[in-house]
Every structure is written in C-alpha cells, then in structure tokens.
N, C-alpha and C positions, 0 to 999 in steps of 0.2 A: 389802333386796330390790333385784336390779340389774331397772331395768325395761326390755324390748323387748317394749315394748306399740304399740299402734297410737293411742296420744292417751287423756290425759295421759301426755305421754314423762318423761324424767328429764330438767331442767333445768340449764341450765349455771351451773357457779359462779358466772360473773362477772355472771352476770345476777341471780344472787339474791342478789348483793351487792348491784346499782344498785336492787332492786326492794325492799330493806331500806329506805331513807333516810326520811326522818321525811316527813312527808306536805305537801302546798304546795295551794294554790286551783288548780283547774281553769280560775281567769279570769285568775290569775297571768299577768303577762309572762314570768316561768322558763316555767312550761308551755307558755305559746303559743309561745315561742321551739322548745321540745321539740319540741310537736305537728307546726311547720312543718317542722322538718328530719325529724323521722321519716317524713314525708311522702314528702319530695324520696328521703330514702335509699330507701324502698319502692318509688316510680316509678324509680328506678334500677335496683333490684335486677330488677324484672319489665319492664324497659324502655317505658315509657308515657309520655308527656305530659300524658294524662286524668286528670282529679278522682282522688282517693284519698280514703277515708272510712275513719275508726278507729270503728268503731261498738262497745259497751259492748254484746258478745251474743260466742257464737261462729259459728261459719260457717254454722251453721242460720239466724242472724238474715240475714243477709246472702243466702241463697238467700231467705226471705220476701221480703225489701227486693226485690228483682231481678223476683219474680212482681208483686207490690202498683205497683210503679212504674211496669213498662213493660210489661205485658199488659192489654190494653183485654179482652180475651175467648180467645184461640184460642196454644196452646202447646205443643209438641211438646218431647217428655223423650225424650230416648237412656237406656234401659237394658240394665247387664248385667252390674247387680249391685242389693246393698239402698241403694244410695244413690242412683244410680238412681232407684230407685222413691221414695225419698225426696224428689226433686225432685217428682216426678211427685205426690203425695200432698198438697205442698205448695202445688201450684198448687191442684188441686181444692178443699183446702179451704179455699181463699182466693177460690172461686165460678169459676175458670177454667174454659174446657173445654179437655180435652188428650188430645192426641193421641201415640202412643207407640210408640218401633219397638225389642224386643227382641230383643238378640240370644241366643244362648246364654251360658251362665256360664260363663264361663273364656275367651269371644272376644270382642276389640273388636268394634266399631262399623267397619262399612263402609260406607266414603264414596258408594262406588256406591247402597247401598240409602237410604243419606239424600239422596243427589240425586233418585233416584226417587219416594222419599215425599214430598219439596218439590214435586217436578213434579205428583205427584198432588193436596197439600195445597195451593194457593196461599194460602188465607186465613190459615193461621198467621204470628204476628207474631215470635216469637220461639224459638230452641232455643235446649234447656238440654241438656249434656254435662256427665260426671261425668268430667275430665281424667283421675285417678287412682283408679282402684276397689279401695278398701281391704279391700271384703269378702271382692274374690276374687283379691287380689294383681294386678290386671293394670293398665296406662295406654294409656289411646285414644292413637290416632295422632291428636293435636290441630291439627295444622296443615292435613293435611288436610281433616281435617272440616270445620274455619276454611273452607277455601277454596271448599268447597262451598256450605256459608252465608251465606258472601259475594256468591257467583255469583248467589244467589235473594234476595239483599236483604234478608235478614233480621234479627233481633239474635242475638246470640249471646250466653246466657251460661253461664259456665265456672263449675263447682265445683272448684275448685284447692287443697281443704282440706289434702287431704293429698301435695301434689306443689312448691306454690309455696316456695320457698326450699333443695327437693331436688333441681329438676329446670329445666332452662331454659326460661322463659316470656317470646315477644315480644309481649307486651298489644298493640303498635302496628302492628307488622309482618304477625303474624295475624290483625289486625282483631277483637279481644275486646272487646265492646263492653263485659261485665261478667266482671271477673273477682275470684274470693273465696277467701279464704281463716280460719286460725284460727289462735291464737299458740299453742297449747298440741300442735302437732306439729313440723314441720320444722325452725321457729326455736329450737326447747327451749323455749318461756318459759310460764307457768301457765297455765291457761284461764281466758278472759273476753274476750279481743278477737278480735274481727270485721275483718279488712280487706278491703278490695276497691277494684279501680277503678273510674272508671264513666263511658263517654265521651260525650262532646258529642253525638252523638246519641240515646242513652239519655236521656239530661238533657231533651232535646226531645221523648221521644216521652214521658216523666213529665209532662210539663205538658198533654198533654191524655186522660190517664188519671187517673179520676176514684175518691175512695175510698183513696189511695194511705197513709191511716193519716198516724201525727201520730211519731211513735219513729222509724222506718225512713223517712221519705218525704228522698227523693233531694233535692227541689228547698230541701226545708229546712237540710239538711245543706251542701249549696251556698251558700246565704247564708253559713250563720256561718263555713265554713270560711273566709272570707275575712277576717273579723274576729278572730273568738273560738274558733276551733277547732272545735266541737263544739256543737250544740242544750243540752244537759245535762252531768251532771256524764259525767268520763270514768272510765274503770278506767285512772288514773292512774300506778299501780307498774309494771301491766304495758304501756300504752307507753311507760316508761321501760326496759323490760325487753326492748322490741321495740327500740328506741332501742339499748340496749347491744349484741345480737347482730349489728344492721344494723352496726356498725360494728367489731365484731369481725370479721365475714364479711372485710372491706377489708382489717384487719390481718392477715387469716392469709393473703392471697395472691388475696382478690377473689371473685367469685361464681363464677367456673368454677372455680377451684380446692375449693370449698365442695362444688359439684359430683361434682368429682373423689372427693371425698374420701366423700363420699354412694354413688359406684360401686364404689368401692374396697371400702367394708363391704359393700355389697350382694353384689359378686361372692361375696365372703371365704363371706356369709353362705349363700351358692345355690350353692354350690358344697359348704361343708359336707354342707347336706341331701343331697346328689344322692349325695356321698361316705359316706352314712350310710345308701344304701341303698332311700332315699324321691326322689317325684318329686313337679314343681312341678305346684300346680293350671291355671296360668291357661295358654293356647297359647304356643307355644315364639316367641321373638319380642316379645311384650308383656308381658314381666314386668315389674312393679311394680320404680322404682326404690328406694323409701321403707317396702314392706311386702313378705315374701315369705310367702306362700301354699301350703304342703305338705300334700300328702298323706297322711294319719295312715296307717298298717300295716295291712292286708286284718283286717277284722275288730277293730278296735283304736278306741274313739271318740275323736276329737280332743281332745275336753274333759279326758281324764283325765291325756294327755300335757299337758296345759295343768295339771293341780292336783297332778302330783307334781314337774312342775320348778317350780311356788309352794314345792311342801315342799322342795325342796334351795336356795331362792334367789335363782329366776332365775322373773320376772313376765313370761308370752310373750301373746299374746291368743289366744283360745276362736276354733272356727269361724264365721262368721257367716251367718245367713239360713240359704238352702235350703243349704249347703252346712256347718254348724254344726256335723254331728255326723264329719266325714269327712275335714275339715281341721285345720287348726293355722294360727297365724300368727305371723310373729316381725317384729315392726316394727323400724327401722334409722331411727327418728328424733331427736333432740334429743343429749342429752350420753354419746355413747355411744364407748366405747374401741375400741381393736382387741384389746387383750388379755381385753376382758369378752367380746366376739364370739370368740373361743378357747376362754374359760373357760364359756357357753355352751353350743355344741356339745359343748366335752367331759362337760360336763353332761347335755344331750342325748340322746348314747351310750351313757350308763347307763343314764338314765331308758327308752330304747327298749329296754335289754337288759333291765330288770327286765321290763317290762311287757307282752311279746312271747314271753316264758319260758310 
C-alpha cells in the first residue's frame, strides 16, 4: 500500500534503519548527547533560539501543554477548519474561557478581522492559529497574523503539525512564542513525538499560571532539559529517527531545498487533479503546501473514491469534518516519490472513470 495520507505518512528508509538499533537508557550520555543535538538541528531547522521540548505525545499533547502553561483564563482560537476547533475544545476543557473567530472553510484567517477582535477582546492572553489546515487543505498567512499579535502583545501559539519541516517557519522573526509540531508527518518518522519551541516569555507567563499539570508543565521540562534531557523516559527510537531526517534534510541540499522539493510534489500533485477535471477545495491562493484537498465529482461521495483507490493500492485520506462527504485528500508528506505521484494519479484516472460511469 503506497501511502498519501495526511499522518501516519510512509517513512523513510534511513530513518527506519537508525530507529531499528537495540535500545540504550534515556539517562545515558549516548542519549543526552542525542537529545541535545536533535535539539540544536530542530531550532535550526525552524530558526529559533528558544527552549525546544521533545515531549513523548504527539502534537495534540503539545497544543494541551501551550493551553495548561500559559493561559491563566481567557484565549482566542482562529478557526477554519476541524483543527481549529480542536484548539478551541482543548482549551475549554482544560477550564479556559475562549473566545473564537471563524471563518469560512476553505478561507484563511484575516489579519484585519483578528486586529479587530483584539481591539474588541483586550483581556485575552493568548492566540491559538492552526498554521496548516489539513482538513481542508489550506495554510494561514502566518506572518501576518504573527504581526498582528504582536502589535496587541499577546502570546501566540502556532499548531505547526502538519506544516513544520514542509514549509518555511521563522519561530524568532515572527515572534511564535509557541510553536508545535508531530514526527509522524512532514519529517516521515512514526508517531509518538511531540515537538515544539517555547520562548522566554511563555516560560515567564507559566510560572504564574497555576494547575499547569505534572507531564506537559513547561517549567519542569526547563529544568531537566538542562541536565538530563527530559522529566521521564523519552520515545527514544523515534528521536533517533527525528535525529536521522534532521540530518538528511542538510545532506540532500538543506532546508529550502527540502522545501523545494515539498512544492515540486505539491505542484506535480494540484495540477494532476485540476488536469483530471476536479477542483481544489480551499481559496485559490492558500493552498496547503503538505495536503491537497479536492473536490469529489457532483454527486460522487468522497469517501468511496478514497476505498476504491485502498483497492488498487494507493492509501489517500477520506474527507474531514463538515466537508467529509464532498472531498478527498491526498497528502504529499514523508517518503514519497515522484514516480508514485505519476503512478497515483494514473491510478486516480481510472478510479474516477469507473466510478463516474
């Protein structure tokens, strides 16, 4: 089964070689040595200087950690999609009150109506943006928004699950005070790890938020990374795994090239579709670099074109949320060819011609 799915992707070889090796102590000096350079490569790759956390969850743990730390009461979620609201769900029932600005599905977030809503809201403490919206194929203009949350002094944090390591992210530059992500998409490697940065001031507003849990609490995580890595044991294979990709990324020509190579499938793949007769869901403009989001055929449910190309082969992802029965999705993350993106759509082709007969 070739997978273009939206997480768990299809893993790279060399990564499930390094993630083979017999197993070592998490309190080991091999490990801590590990830990600290997978660190450094990580705050390179997403340009930061701030804390980095390899938390044992995936990027769902990491959105908790970010509400539980630095929300004393009051939080506004941008959605405009299910993840989105996934933020949004998260805070609440972790006792937050939250405030929420949607837009339609299939259109970013505009910076204008979140200046507005800041203007209106001053007492929220922090916004939560879904960088990459996998449900509905589309990516916020993130720098902007950055720049509007900055202007209102607030914290920012970023769900970067399905965007960090596809798509260029300045943690430092656009002032993300919390940015997260999951190993089990853009980087190819299994699921189980949680990354994220977390800056200096995030750090400060957790120490006087109260209740911030004993697993996810930022300020604990702080100490030991100084010493020992990690509070507990880590999922150890896979930041060895995260470890081998970060340093692949360097060998095949660096992180804009990784990039490049991420737009390349994407075009390859958005182009397909369009050539197949179908049109992208999200506005023309904001298409998803990492997932593309089509339009199933007038009268045709998304789902079914998802379980006849299971039967020729090829694992694509089912529509999600309100848009589940109407879409299709074919994610362009982890160990993926250009000639499987051929073979594919040729695949595709048929499945839309049987099923459209």
């Amino acid at each position: 089964m070739r997978l273009f799915t939206v997480g768990p992707v299809a893993c790279y070889p060399e990564v499930l070689v390094e993630m083979s090796r017999q197993m070592y102590s998490h309190r080991s000096d091999e490990y801590k040595r590990m830990h600290s350079e997978t660190v450094e490569l990580l705050q390179n790759l997403i340009e930061t200087e701030n804390s980095v956390f390899l938390f044992s969850s995936t990027g769902s743990g990491f959105m908790e950690a970010a509400v539980r730390n630095c929300v004393q009461k009051k939080i506004l979620c941008c959605v405009n999609g299910s993840f989105g609201k996934r933020f949004a769900q998260v805070a609440a029932s972790n006792g937050k009150q939250v405030e929420v600005i949607n837009a339609p599905l299939g259109q970013p977030i505009i910076p204008d109506v979140l200046d507005d809503t800041l203007l209106k809201l001053p007492e929220i403490e922090a916004v939560a943006i879904t960088h990459n919206e996998t449900s509905v194929g589309l990516i916020n203009p993130l720098s902007d928004l950055a720049d509007v949350v900055n202007k209102h002094g607030k914290l920012l944090f970023v769900d970067a699950v399905s965007s960090m390591g596809g798509t260029e992210l300045k943690v430092d530059d656009w002032g993300l005070d919390i940015c997260f992500s999951s190993s089990q998409k853009c980087f190819g490697v299994p699921p189980g790890l949680g990354m994220g940065s977390v800056s200096d001031e995030a750090l400060k507003k957790a120490e006087k938020v109260t209740n911030r849990g004993w697993y996810f609490d930022f300020k604990l995580w702080e100490r030991y990374q100084k010493s020992a890595g990690t509070p507990m044991t880590s999922v150890v294979p896979q930041i060895a795994g995260l470890n081998r990709i970060l340093k692949l990324i360097a060998e095949w020509g660096g992180k804009h090239r990784y990039f490049e190579l991420y737009k390349e499938r994407n075009q390859k793949i958005q182009s397909g579709i369009i050539s197949l007769g179908l049109s992208l869901f999200p506005q023309e403009g904001y298409e998803s670099p990492t997932v593309t989001c089509a339009n199933a055929p007038a009268n045709v449910n998304g789902a079914s074109i998802y379980e006849l190309m299971r039967l020729k082969g090829f694992e694509l992802a089912k529509g999600y949320g309100d848009v589940r029965e109407t879409t299709f999705r074919i994610g362009n993350m982890g160990y993926i060819l250009i000639s499987d993106i051929e073979s594919m759509l040729e695949t595709l082709e048929v499945c839309l011609s049987e099923i459209t007969v």
